[in-house]
N, C-alpha and C positions, 0 to 999 in steps of 0.2 A: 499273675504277673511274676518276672522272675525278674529277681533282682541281685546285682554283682554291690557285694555290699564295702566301700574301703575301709577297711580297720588297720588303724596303725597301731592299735593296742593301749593309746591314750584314752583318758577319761571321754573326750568328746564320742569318739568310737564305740567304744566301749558300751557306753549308754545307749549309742545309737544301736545297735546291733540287739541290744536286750529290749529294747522296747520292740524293733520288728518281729525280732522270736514271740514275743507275749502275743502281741497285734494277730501269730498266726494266719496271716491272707495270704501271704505269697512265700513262694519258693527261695530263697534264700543261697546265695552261696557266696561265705567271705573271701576275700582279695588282702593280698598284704603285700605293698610295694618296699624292700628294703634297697636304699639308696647306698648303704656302704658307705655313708659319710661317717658313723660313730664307729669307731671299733669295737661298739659292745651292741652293735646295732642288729647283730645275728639272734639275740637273746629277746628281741621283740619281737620278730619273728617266729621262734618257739612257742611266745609267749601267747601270739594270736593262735599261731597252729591246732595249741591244746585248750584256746579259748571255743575254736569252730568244733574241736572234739567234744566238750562239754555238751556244746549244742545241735550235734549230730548231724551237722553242715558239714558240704562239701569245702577245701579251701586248695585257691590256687596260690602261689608266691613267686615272685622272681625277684633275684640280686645282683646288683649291676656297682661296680668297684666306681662309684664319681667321685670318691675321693673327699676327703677335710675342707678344700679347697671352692669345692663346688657351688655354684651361687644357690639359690631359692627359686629365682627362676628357671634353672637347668633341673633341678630336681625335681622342681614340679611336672613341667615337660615329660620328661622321664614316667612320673606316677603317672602321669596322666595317657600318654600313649600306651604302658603298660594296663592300664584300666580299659580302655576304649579294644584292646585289641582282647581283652578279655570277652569283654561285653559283647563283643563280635562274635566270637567262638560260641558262646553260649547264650546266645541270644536275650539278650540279659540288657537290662538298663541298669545304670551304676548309680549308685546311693553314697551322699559323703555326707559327713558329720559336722559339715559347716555351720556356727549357730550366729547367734546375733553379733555376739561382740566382734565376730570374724568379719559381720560387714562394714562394723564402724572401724576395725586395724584397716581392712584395705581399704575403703574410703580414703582416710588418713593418708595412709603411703601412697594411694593416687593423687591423692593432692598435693602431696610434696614431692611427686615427680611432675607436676603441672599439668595436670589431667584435661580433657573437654569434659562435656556433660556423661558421656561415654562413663566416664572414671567413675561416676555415682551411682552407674547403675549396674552395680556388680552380683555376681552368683547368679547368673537368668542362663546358664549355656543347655541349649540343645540336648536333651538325650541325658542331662544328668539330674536328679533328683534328690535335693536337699531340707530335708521335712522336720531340723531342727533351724530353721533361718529365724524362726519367733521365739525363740529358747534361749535365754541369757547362759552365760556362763555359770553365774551363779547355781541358778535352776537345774543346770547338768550334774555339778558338783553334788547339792541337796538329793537330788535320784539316785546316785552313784550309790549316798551312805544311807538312803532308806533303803536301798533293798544289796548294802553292803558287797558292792561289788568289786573285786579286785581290777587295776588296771597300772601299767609301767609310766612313768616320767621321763619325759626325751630330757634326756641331759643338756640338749643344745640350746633346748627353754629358756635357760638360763646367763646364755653367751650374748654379749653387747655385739658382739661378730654378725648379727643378723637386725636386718632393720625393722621387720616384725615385732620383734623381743623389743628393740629401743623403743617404739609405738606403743605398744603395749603398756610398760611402765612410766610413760610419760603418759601419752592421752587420759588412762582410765584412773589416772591418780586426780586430774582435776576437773572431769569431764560430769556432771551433775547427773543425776538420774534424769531430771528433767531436759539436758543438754543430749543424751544419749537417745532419749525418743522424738525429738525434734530430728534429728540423722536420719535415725530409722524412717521418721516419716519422709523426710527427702529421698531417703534412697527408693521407697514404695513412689513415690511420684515419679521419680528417671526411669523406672521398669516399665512405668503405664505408660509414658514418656517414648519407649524403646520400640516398646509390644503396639505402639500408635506409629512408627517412621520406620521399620524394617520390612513390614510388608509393601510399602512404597518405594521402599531401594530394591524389591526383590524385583519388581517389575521393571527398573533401570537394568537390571544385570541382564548380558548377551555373553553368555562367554564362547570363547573364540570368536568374535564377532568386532570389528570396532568402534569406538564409542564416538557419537560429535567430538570433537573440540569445542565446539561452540556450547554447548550445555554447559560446560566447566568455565569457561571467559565469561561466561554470561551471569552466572549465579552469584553468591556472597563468598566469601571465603568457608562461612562452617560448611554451608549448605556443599561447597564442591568440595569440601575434604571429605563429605559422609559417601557422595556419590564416588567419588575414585576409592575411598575405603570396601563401598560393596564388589566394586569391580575386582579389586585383588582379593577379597574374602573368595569372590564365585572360583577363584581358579588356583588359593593358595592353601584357605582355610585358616591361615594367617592374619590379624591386622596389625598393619604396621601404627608405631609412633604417629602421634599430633604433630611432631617435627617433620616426619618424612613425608606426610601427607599433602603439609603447608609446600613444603618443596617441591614434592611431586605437582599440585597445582599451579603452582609458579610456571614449574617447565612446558606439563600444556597450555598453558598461556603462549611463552614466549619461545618456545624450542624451533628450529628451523626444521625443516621436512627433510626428512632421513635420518635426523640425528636419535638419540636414545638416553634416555637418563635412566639409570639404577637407582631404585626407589631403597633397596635392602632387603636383607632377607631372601635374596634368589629370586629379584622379581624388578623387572624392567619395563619400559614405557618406552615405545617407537612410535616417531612422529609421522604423518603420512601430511598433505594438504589441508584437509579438512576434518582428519580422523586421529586416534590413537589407539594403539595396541597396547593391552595386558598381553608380557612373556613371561614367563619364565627363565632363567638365567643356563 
């Protein structure tokens, strides 16, 4: 197997990358997305560079100027299409260093953006592979300094400017050990939960094709925000918001034939009699 590995040259990485080298099985080749948000953000880059030299890997990188200002969802975007178009090129599945306490921070911020059930069951995406998800934070640190490994500190770690960082020092300052694996086991239940209800929305999805009206008037509210959510995933690869979903259903309910509502995001809903269209904008 060949694997496009992200290193952003932090301790999570870091670790993740020494442990594949050791493991031995697969072909290896690291990635290093530099965002250009830090001005000294070039210096991680270097940093991976003559980390993948160490270990006689191949490494790709690209740097894209988003600027001080840039959110966390824009930069992720960003890594993440830069990883994917990678993994494409070389035929490669992508590897990230996502570990446990990364599922209890988003959890956290999905709930305080008002999440569905959706929001609990994070890190399961398609095509990427995350094989420290059972691995505390702690437990990375502990590996790092048993086999003394060097690795850089994003300075941004440390800035209240990101909503992460505020999670972080809030949740894990009063969240118990035993509070921490009750999470964990909810979020393992939403994934069985997810990996049980998507093979039955694959089988709702028609794309180009139009959906009843009546299947959506007719169901519960969750139930028809998940079906009109499959329907714009089949043609955007996007989901939109719990918000735009609840409104999108709303309007095939009640929208007049011919009209169109804009769901967001470049994706729009055309009413016919009995039917409605997924466009594109």
């Amino acid at each position: 197997m060949r694997y496009l590995v992200a290193v952003s040259g932090g301790v999570d990485s870091v670790v993740l990358l020494d442990k594949l080298v050791r493991e031995g099985d697969h072909e290896l080749i690291v990635a290093h997305f530099d965002h250009g948000i830090r001005p000294d953000s070039a210096t991680d880059a270097r940093f991976v560079e003559q980390l993948a030299l160490l270990y006689s890997l191949p490494f790709v990188v690209k740097r894209e100027e988003l600027g001080a200002s840039a959110s966390e969802d824009e930069a992720r975007r960003r890594r993440y299409a830069f990883l994917r178009e990678q993994a494409d090129r070389y035929d490669a599945r992508i590897v990230t260093a996502h570990h446990a306490d990364d599922v209890i921070e988003t959890i956290a911020i999905n709930i305080l953006r008002g999440t569905g059930w959706r929001g609990l069951s994070v890190f399961d995406t398609a095509g990427i592979e995350r094989p420290q998800l059972a691995t505390t934070k702690d437990e990375i640190y502990t590996y790092a300094l048993e086999r003394r490994l060097e690795w850089v500190e994003d300075s941004t770690n440390a800035s209240d400017a990101y909503l992460r960082n505020r999670i972080r020092r809030t949740i894990f300052r009063y969240l118990t050990k035993g509070q921490k694996e009750q999470l964990l086991q909810l979020w393992q239940e939403q994934l069985t939960l997810k990996r049980q209800i998507d093979p039955l929305l694959s089988d709702y999805v028609q794309p180009n094709e139009p959906y009843e009206r009546h299947d959506i008037i007719m169901a519960d509210m969750q139930t028809a925000c998940e079906l009109v959510r499959a329907a714009i995933i089949s043609l955007t690869k996007t989901s939109p918001t719990r918000p735009q979903l609840e409104r999108a259903v709303l309007a095939i309910r009640t929208a007049r034939v011919g009209t169109s509502h804009n769901v967001g995001d470049g994706v729009k809903l055309t009413f016919l009699q009995r039917t409605f269209l997924v466009q594109t904008l």
